[in-house]
Structure formats: C-alpha cells, structure tokens
C-alpha positions as CSV (number, residue, x, y, z in Angstrom):
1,X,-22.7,-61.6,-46.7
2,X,-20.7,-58.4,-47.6
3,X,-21.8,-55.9,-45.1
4,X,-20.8,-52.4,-46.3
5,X,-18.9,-50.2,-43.2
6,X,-21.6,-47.7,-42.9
7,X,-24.3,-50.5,-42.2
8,X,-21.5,-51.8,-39.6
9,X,-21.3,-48.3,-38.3
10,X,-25.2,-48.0,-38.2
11,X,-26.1,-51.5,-36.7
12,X,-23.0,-50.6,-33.9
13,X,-24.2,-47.4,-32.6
14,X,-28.2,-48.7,-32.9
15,X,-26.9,-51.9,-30.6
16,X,-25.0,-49.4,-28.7
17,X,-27.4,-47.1,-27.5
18,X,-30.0,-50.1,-27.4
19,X,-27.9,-51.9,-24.6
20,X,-27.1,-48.5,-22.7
21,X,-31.0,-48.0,-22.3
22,X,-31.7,-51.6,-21.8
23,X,-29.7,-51.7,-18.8
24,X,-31.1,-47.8,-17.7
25,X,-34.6,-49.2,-17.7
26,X,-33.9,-52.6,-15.9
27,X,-32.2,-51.2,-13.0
28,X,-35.1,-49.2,-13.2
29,X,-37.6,-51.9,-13.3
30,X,-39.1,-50.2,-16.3
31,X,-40.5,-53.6,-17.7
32,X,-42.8,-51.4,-20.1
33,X,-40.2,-50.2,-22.1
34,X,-38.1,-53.5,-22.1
35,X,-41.0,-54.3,-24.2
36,X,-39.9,-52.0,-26.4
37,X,-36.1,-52.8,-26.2
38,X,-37.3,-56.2,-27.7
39,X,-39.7,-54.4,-30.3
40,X,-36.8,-52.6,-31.6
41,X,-34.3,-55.5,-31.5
42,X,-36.4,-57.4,-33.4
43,X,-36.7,-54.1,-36.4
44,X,-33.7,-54.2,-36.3
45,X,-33.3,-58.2,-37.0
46,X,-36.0,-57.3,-40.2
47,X,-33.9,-54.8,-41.3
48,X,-30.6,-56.2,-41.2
49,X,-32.3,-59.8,-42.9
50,X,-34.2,-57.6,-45.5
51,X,-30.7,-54.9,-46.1
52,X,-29.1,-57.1,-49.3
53,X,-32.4,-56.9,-51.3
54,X,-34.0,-53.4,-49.9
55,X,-30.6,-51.8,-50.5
56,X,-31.1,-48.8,-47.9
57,X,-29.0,-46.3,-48.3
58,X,-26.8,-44.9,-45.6
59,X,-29.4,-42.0,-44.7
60,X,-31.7,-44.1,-44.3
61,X,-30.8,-46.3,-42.3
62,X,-29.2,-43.4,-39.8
63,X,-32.6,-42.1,-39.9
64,X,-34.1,-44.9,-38.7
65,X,-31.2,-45.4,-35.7
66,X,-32.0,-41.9,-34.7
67,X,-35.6,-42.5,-34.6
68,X,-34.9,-45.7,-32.2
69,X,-32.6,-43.5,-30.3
70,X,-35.6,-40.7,-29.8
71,X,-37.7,-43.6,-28.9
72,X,-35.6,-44.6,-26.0
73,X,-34.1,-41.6,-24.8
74,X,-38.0,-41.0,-24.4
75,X,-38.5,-43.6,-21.9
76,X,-35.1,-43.4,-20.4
77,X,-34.3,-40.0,-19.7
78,X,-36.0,-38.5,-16.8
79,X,-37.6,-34.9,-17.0
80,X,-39.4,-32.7,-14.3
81,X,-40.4,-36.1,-12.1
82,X,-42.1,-38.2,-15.0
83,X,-39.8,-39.1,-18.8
84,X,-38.8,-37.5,-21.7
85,X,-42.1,-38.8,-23.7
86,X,-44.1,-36.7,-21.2
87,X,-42.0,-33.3,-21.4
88,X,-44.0,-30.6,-22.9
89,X,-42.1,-29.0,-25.7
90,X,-44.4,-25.8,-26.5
91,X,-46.9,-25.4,-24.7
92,X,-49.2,-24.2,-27.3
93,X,-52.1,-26.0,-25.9
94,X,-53.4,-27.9,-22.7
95,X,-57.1,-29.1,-21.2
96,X,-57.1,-32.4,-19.8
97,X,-55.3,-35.2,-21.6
98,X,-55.3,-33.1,-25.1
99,X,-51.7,-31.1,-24.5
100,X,-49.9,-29.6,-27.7
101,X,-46.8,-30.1,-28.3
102,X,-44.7,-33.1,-26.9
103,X,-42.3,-34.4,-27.0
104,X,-43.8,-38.0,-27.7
105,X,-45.8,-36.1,-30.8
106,X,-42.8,-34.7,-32.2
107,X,-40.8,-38.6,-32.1
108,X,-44.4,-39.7,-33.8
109,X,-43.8,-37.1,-36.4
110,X,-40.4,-38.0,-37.4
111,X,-40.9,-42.0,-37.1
112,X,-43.5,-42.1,-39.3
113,X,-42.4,-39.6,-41.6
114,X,-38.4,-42.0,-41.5
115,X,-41.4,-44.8,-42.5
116,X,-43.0,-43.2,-45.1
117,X,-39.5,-42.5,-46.8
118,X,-38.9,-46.1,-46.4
119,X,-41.7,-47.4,-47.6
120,X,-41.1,-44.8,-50.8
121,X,-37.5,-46.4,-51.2
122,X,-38.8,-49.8,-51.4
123,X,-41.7,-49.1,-54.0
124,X,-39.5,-47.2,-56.1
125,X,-36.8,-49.9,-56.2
126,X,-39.0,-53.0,-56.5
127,X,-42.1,-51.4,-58.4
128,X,-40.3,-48.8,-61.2
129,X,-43.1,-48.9,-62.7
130,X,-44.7,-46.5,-60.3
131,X,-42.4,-43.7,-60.7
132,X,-43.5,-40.8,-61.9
133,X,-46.9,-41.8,-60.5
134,X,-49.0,-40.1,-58.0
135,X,-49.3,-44.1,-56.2
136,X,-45.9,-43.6,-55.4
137,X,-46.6,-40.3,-53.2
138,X,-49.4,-41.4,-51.5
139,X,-48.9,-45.5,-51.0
140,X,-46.2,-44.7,-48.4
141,X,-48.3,-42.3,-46.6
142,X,-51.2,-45.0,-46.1
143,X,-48.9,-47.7,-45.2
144,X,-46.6,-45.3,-42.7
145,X,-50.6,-44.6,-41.1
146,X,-50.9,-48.3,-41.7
147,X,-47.7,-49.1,-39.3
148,X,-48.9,-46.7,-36.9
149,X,-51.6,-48.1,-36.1
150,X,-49.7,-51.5,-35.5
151,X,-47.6,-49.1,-33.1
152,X,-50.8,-48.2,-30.8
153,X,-51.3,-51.9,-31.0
154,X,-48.2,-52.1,-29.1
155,X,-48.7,-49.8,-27.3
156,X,-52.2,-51.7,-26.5
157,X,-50.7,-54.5,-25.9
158,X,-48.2,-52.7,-23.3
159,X,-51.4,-51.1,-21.4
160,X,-52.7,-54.8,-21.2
161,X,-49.6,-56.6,-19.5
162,X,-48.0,-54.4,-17.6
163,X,-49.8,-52.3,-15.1
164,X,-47.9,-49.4,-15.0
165,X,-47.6,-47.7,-18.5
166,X,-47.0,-44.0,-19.7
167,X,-48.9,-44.5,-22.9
168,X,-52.4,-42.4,-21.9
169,X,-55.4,-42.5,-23.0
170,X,-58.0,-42.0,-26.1
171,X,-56.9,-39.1,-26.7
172,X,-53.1,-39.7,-26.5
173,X,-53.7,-42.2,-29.2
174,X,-55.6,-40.1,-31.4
175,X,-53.4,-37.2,-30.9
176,X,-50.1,-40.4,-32.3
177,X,-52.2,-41.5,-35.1
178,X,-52.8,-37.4,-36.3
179,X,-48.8,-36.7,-35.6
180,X,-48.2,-40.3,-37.4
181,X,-50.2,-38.8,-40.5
182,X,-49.2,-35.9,-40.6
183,X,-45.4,-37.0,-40.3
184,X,-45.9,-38.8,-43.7
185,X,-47.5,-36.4,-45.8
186,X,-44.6,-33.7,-45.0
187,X,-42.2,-36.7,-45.4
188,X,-43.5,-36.9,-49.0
189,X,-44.2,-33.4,-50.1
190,X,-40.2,-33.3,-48.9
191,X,-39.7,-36.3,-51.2
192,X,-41.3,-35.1,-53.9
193,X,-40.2,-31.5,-53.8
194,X,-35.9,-32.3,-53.2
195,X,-35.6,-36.8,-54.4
196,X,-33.9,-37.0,-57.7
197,X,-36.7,-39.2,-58.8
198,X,-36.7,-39.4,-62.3
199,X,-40.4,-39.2,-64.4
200,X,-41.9,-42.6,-65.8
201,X,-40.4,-43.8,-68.7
C-alpha cells in the first residue's frame, strides 16, 4: 500500500495523542471514556481501510485528528473540579441542565461540521454527477445529522454500562443534535461559498 507522508504524519500524531489519553483516563479509572478511546480507534481503522479509494486530502484528514484530539482532551483534561466537556465557555445562558455555551457544544459544532465536509468530499468524488447540484449541499448535512444521532447512541449506550457518565440528560442531547446541525449547515455554506467546485457539466 503506498501510504503518502502526510497520512503517516496524520495517523502518528492521531495514535499519539490517542495513547497519551488512553493511559490519562485508565490511571484514572475513567472506563467511560475508554469507551471512546476504542470508538475512535476503530474511525480511525475505517478511515485508514477506506483512505486509497476516499482519497482524503491532507486537510481533511488533520481536521478530523483535531476533532479526536478535542474529543479527548474533553474527557481528559480536568477543569474547575469536573472535565473539559463540562467547562462553560460563555456563559450566555444557564437554568437547569440547558447552559449556553460549552465547551462540549462547541466540539459538536466542529465534528459534525469536519463530517459534513467529509461526507461532501466523498459524494463529489464518487457521484460527479451531483456537482453543481443543490443534493450535494444538503445530502452531507442530513447524513452529518444522520451520524450524530449514531453518536448519542453512543453516548446511550455509555449511560447504559457504565454507571458513572458525564453525558447529561434530555436536554444535553438535544442541545448535541442542534450544535451537530447546525455545525453542518455552516460547514456547507463555507463549502459552497470558498470549494473550487466546479458547475455540472
């Protein structure tokens, strides 16, 4: 297989930082997020598999290290007696469970929005015939949403087997699947406005 440098360079600092936060959350005892270790191992397995025929280019794929490293550092970082994913950002609004804006909202934003862009890349190189088209704006936007909801099933999943969890409630989720959304649409208004995509033949 002729793996390029900057997918060596990307898979190195992705198993890197993967294996620093591994070993922060089992001296921790933080068997929640070693469930999400394996999660993203396993991405990353699909994406590495999937790299000769999906052809992600270099900013890409650093986009979607950085969003594992966001992902982790949230779990493994401590802030004000709690983690990262907790840490209120701006507090622009709090009652109850429904608090605006953390940090966990902002990582939902920018993962889904890396998903949407991924999902974009691999229409426009499998499916041409779909450029120019409207489908290819907002396909990737329903399936980023799609995978979100996946994500909260992990998350679900988490609540279920282990019985500590920092994951929250209704209103958490909500709150993921609205940052999730809107992640995607910007994600694609940024495509459209600033992608050399050239119009349908």
């Amino acid at each position: 297989m002729n793996i390029k440098p900057f997918e060596w360079a990307v898979l190195g600092v992705t198993l890197g930082y993967t294996a620093i936060f591994g070993a922060i959350f089992m001296s921790a005892g933080n068997s929640e997020f070693l469930w999400y270790v394996v999660t993203l191992l396993i991405l990353v397995a699909l994406v590495a598999v999937g790299q000769r025929k999906a052809e992600f280019p270099a900013w890409i794929l650093w986009a979607l290290s950085l969003w594992g490293f966001v992902h982790m550092a949230g779990g493994g970082v401590p802030m004000a007696g709690s983690v990262l994913y907790a840490h209120v950002v701006l507090p622009v609004y709090a009652a109850g469970e429904f608090v605006f804006l953390r940090y966990d909202q902002i990582v939902h934003f920018y993962g889904f929005g890396v998903t949407a862009i991924l999902l974009w890349h691999l229409l426009r190189r499998h499916f041409p015939v779909m450029v120019g088209t409207a489908s290819l704006m907002v396909f990737p936007v329903l399936g980023a949403m799609g995978l979100g909801a996946v994500n909260e099933i992990i998350e679900f999943i988490a609540v279920v087997v282990f019985p500590n969890t920092n994951v929250g409630g209704y209103i958490n989720t909500a709150l993921d699947l609205v940052f999730n959304a809107a992640g995607a649409i910007v994600a694609m208004v940024l495509v459209r406005v600033f992608a050399n995509t050239p119009e349908r033949p």
